[in-house]
C-alpha positions in Angstrom: 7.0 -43.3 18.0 10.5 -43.9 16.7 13.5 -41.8 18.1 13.9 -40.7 14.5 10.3 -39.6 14.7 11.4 -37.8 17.8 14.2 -36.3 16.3 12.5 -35.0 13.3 9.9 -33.4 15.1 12.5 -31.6 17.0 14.4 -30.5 14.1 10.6 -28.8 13.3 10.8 -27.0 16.3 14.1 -26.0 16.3 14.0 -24.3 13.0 10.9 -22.1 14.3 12.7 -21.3 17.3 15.9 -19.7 15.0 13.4 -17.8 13.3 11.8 -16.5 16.0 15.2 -15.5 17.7 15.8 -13.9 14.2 18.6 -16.4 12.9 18.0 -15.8 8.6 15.6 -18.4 7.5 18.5 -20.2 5.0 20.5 -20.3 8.0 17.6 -22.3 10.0 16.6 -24.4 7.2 19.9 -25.7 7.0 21.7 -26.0 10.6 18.7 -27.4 11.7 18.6 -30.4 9.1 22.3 -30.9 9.2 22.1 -31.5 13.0 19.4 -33.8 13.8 19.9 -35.5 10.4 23.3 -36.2 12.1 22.0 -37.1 15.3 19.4 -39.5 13.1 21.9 -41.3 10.7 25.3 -39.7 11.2 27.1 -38.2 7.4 25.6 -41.4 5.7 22.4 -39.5 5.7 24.3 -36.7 3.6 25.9 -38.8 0.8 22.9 -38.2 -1.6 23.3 -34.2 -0.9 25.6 -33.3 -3.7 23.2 -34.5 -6.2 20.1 -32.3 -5.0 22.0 -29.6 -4.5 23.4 -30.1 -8.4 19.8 -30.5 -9.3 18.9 -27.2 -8.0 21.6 -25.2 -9.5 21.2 -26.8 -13.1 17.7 -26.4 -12.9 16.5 -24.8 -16.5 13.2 -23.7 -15.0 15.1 -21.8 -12.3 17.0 -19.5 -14.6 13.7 -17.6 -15.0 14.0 -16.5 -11.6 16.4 -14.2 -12.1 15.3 -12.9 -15.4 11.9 -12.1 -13.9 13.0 -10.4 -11.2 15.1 -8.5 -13.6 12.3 -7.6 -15.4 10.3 -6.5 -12.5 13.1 -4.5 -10.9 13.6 -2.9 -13.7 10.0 -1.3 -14.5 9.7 -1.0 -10.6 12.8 1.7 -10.8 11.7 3.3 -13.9 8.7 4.9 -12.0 6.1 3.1 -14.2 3.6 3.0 -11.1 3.8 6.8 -11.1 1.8 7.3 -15.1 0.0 4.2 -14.3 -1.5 6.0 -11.2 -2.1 9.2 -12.8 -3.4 7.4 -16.0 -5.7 4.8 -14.7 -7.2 7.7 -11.6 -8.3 9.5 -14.4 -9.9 7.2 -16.1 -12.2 6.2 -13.2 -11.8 9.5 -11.2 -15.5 10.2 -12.5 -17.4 7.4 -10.3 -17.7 6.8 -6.7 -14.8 4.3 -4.9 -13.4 5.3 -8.9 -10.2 5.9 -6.9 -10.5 2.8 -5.1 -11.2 0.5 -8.2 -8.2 2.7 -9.8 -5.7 1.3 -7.3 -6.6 -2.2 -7.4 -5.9 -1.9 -11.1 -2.6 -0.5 -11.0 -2.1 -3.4 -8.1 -3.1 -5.9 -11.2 -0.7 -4.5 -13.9 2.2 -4.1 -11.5 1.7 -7.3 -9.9 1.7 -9.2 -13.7 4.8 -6.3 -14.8 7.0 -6.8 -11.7 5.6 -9.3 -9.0 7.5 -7.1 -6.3 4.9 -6.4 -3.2 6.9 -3.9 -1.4 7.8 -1.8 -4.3 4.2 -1.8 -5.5 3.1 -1.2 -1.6 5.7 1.9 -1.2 4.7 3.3 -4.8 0.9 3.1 -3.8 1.4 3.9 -0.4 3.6 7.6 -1.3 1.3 8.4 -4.2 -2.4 7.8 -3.2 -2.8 7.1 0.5 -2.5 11.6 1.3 -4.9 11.8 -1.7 -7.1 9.5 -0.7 -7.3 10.7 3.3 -7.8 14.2 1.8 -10.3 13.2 -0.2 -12.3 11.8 3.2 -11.5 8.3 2.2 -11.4 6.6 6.1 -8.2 5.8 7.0 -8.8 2.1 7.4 -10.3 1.9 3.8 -7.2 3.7 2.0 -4.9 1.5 3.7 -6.4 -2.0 3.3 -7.1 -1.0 -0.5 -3.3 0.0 -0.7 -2.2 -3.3 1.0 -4.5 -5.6 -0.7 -3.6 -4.2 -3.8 0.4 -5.2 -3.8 0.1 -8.5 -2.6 -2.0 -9.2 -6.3 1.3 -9.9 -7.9 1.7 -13.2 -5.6 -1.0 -15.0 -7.8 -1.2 -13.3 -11.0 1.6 -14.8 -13.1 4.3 -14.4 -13.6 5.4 -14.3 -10.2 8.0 -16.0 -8.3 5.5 -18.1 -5.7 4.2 -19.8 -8.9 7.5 -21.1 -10.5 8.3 -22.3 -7.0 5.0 -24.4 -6.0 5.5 -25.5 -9.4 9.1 -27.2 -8.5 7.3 -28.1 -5.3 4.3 -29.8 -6.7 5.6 -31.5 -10.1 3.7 -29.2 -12.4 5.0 -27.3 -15.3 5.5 -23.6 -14.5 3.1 -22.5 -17.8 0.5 -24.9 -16.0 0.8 -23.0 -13.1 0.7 -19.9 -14.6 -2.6 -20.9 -16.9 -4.2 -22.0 -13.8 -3.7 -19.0 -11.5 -4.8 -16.3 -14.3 -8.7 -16.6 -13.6 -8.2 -16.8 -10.1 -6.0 -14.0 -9.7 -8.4 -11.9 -11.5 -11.4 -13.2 -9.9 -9.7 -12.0 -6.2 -9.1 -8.4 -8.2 -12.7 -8.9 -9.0 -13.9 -9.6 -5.6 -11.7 -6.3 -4.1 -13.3 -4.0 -7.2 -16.8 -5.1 -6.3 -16.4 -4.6 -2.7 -15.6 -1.6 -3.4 -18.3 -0.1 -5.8 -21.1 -2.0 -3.0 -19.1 0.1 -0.7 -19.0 3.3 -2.4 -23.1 2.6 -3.7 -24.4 2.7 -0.2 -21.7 4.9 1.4 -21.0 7.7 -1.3 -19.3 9.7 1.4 -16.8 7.5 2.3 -15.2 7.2 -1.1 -15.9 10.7 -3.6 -15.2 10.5 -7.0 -12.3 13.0 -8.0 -13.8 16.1 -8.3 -14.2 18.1 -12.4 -11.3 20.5 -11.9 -9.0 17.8 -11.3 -10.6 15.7 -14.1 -10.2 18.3 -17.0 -6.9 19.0 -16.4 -6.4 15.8 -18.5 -8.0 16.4 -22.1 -9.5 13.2 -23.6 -6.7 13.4 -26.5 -4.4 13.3 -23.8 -5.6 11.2 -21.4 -6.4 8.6 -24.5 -2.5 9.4 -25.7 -1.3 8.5 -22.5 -3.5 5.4 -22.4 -1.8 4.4 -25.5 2.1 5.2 -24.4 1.6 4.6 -20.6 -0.7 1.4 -20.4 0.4 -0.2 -23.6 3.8 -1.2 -23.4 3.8 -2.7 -20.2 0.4 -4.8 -20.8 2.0 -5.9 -24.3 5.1 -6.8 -22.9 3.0 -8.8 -19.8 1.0 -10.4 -22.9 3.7 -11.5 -25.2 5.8 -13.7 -22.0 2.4 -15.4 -20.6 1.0 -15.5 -23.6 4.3 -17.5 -25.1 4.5 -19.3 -22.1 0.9 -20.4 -21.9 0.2 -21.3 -25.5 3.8 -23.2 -25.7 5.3 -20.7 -28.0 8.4 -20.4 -25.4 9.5 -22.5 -22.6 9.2 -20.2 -19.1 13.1 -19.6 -18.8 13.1 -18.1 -23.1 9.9 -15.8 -22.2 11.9 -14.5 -19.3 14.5 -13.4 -21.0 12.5 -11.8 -23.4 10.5 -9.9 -20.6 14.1 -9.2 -19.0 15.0 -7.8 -22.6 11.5 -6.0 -23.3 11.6 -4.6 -20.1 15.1 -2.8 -21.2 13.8 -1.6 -24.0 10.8 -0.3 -22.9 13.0 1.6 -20.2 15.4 2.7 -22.6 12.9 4.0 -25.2 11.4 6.2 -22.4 14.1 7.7 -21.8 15.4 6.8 -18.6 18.3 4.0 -18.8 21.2 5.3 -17.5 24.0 3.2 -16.1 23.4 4.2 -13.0 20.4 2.5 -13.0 21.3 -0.8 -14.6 24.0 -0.7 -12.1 21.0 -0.2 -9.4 19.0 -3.2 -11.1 21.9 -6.0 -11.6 22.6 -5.1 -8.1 18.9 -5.7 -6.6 18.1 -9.1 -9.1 21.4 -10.6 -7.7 20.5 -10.2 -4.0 16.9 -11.4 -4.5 17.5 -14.0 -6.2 20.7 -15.1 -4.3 18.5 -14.8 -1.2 15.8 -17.5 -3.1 18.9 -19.9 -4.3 20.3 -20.1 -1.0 16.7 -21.0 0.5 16.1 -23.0 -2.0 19.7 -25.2 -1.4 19.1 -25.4 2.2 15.0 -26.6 1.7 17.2 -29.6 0.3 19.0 -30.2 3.1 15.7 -30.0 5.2 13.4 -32.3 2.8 16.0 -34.9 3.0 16.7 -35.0 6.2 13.2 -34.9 7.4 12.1 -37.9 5.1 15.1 -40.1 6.2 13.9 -39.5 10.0 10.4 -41.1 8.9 8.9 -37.8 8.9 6.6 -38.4 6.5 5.0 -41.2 8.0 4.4 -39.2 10.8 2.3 -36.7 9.0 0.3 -39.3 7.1 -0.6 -40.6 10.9 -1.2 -37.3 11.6 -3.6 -36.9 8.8 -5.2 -39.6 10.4 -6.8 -37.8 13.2 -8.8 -34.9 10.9 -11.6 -36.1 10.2 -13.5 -35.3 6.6 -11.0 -37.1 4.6 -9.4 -35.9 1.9 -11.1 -32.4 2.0 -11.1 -32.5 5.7 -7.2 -32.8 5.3 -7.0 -30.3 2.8 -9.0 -27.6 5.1 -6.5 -28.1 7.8 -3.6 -28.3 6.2 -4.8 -24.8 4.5 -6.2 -23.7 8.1 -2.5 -24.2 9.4 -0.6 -22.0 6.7 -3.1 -19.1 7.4 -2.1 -19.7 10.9 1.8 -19.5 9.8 1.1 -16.9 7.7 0.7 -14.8 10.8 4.6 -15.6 11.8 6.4 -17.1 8.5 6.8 -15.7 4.8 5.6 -17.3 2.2 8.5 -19.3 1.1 9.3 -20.7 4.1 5.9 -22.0 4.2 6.2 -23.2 1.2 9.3 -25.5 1.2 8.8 -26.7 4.9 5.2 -27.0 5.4 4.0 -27.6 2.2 6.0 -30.5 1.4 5.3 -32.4 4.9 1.7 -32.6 3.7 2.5 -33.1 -0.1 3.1 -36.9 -0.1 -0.6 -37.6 1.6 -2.6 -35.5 -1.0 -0.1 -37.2 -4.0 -1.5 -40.4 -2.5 -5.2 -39.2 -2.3 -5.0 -38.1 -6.2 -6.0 -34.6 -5.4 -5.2 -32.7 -8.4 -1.9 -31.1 -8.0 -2.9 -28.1 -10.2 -5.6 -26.9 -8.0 -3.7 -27.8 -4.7 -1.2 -25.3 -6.0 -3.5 -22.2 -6.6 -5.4 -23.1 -3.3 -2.1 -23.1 -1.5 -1.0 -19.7 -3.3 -4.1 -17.9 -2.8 -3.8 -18.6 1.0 -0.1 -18.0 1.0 -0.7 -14.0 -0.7 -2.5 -13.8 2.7 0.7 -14.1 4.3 1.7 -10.6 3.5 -1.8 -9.2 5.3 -1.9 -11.1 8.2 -0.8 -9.1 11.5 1.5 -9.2 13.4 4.2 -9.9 10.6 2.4 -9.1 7.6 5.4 -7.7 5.1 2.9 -5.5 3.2 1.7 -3.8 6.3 5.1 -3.0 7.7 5.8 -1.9 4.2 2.9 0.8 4.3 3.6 2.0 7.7 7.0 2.9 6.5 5.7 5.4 4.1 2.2 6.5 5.8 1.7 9.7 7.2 2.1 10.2 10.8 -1.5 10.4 11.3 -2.5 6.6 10.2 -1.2 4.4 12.9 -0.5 0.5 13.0 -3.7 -0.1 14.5 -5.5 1.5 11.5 -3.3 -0.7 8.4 -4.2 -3.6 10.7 -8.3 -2.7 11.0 -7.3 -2.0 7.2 -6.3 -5.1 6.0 -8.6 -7.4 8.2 -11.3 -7.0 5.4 -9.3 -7.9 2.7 -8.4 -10.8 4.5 -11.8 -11.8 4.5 -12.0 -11.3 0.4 -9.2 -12.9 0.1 -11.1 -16.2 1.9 -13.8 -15.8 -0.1 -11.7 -16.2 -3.2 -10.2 -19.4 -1.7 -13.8 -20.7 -1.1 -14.5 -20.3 -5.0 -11.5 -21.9 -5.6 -12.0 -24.6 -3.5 -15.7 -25.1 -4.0 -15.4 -24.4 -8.0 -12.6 -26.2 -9.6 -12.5 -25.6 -12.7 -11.7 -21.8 -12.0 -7.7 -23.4 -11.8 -8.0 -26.1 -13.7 -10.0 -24.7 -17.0 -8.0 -22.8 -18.7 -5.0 -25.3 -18.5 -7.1 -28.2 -19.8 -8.5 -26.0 -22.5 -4.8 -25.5 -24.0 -4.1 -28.8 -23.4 -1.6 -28.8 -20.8 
């Protein structure tokens, strides 16, 4: 190998060892490039910088970024999880694991209304998990229901992995978005019939609600609140994929109007005060500085590593799996699970994903259903122990009595599902790429 090879494998290494040592992962991205890109080619290296920096930041695409995260912080601090609960428990309080299937739901709807795992997790977590354990659901059940259920907003669109991998990969974001609707709602599939073969052969394990509780909601009422509760926030979820997918709107002009619907929905209800906009324009600017910033230094990174001949290193590396191109795609899937267990998902995604990328763009593997493979295993990210986000996020809120070790036994199920979902993917096609031929993207 080349000493720029060398160099650029070290400049690998280095950046895990700043995370790992708990240096911010914008931070690592970027001292680590600007270092051994030095050492490599001194500031020459650099001079092209500016300009992919200026393409970030005058992006169009990315101005949906913050205007979705808007939206979703928004309905996140409005207490929309709290009727959905109520609503959609009653609804399905009447059958066996009804409880369960109810929180996979509400995982669906806030994942597609806000995209934001630990606010979903929290919500659940507070709200449901003492229900459930009173209710002689097993500790390990509640809590890998609770966890799988927040991380659904990672693949169901719109969602902030999605308009990334689509930057990443080439793709449109409504392409993107087209493609990951079936499979996000054939993994909610896969948890809800888990579930009812669960509760069918182990009734004990998950009760239905029992009649008291149920009739304290008429039918007039319960229907009402369907109506006022459900509606506004599946509408408003419609009407920006729905102009997004069938081309109505370009992704940044439905955001806004999600941003915007999202106010109004708030302020109809009753609960806009300025003390919460203040609340929200404060949390959407910290996110979505926090993605910029990554996303500036993942520039610094790519170019760096490609001028040290990094990529030709990773096609020889390629060279060694054997299976070709699906051989290569298993193990470069294989490794992010195995990331997963110490990375988030977007540093996976703008360091590993485009080492790999130029082999399969040489292959011809569709970039489409790269994308949702890569997101499905990415959502697994948030589930994997140690360092699973969603976990640490539902210890923070459990009761005393449910330790780590039981969220961990929790989750390792749903892991599973979640594999199983990849395999349809991955043996089935067409579930990604479908629905975005059949509108003609």
């Amino acid at each position: 190998m080349s000493p720029n090879e060398w160099l650029a494998i070290g400049m690998i290494v280095a950046f895990f060892v700043f995370l790992l040592i708990g240096i911010p992962v914008g931070i690592s991205i970027a001292a680590t490039a600007f270092f051994f890109g030095y050492l490599g080619f001194g500031p020459m290296l650099f001079n092209l910088l500016p300009s992919r920096i200026y393409g970030v930041v005058t992006n169009y695409t990315f101005m949906a970024i913050p205007l979705f995260v808007f939206m979703g912080v928004m309905l996140e601090k409005s207490k929309l999880a709290e009727e959905l609960i109520d609503v959609i428990g009653h609804l399905f309080g009447g059958l066996a694991g009804g409880m369960g299937v109810a929180i996979i739901l509400v995982g669906v709807l806030l994942g597609a209304a806000t995209g934001i795992v630990g606010a979903t997790i929290v919500t659940l977590g507070l709200l449901t998990l003492p229900t459930l354990l009173r209710r002689g659901y097993p500790k390990t059940l509640a809590t890998g229901m609770i966890c799988a259920s927040g991380t659904l907003g990672q693949i169901i669109p719109p969602s902030l992995v999605l308009i990334l991998l689509a930057e990443i990969l080439g793709e449109s974001v409504g392409t993107m978005f087209a493609a990951a609707m079936i499979p996000g709602l054939t993994l909610a599939a896969v948890y809800i019939i888990a579930i009812l073969v669960i509760a069918y052969f182990y009734p004990d394990l998950m009760p239905p609600i029992p009649i008291e509780e149920r009739k304290a909601m008429g039918r007039r009422q319960l229907f009402r609140k369907v109506i006022t509760v459900v509606g506004p926030p599946v509408g408003l979820v419609f009407a920006v994929l729905g102009s997004i997918i069938g081309g109505i709107a370009a992704p940044t002009e439905a955001a806004s109007m999600g941003a915007l619907g999202a106010l109004v929905f708030v302020a109809c209800s009753g609960r806009l005060t300025f003390a919460l906009l203040k609340e929200v324009a404060k949390a959407t600017l910290v996110i979505s500085a926090m993605v910029f910033f990554i996303l500036i230094s993942a520039q610094v990174f790519g170019l760096a590593f490609r001028g040290l001949g990094g990529e030709h290193l990773v096609a020889r590396m390629f060279d060694w799996v054997p299976g070709g191109e699906l051989g290569a795609l298993i193990f470069m899937l294989l490794l992010m699970f195995v990331l997963g267990f110490f990375l988030e998902w977007i540093e996976i995604s703008y360091i590993a994903l485009p080492l790999f990328l130029p082999f399969f763009v040489q292959m011809g593997v569709d970039m489409v259903w790269l994308g949702i493979l890569v997101g499905l295993v990415l959502q697994t990210s948030f589930l994997t122990p140690p360092f699973g986000w969603a976990l640490f996020f539902l210890k923070g809120v459990a009761p005393k009595e449910v330790s780590t070790l039981d969220i961990y036994k929790g989750a390792l199920p749903f892991i599973g599902l979640q594999f199983l979902a990849v395999a349809l993917v991955f043996a089935f096609p067409s579930i990604a790429t479908w629905l975005p031929e059949a509108i003609g993207w």
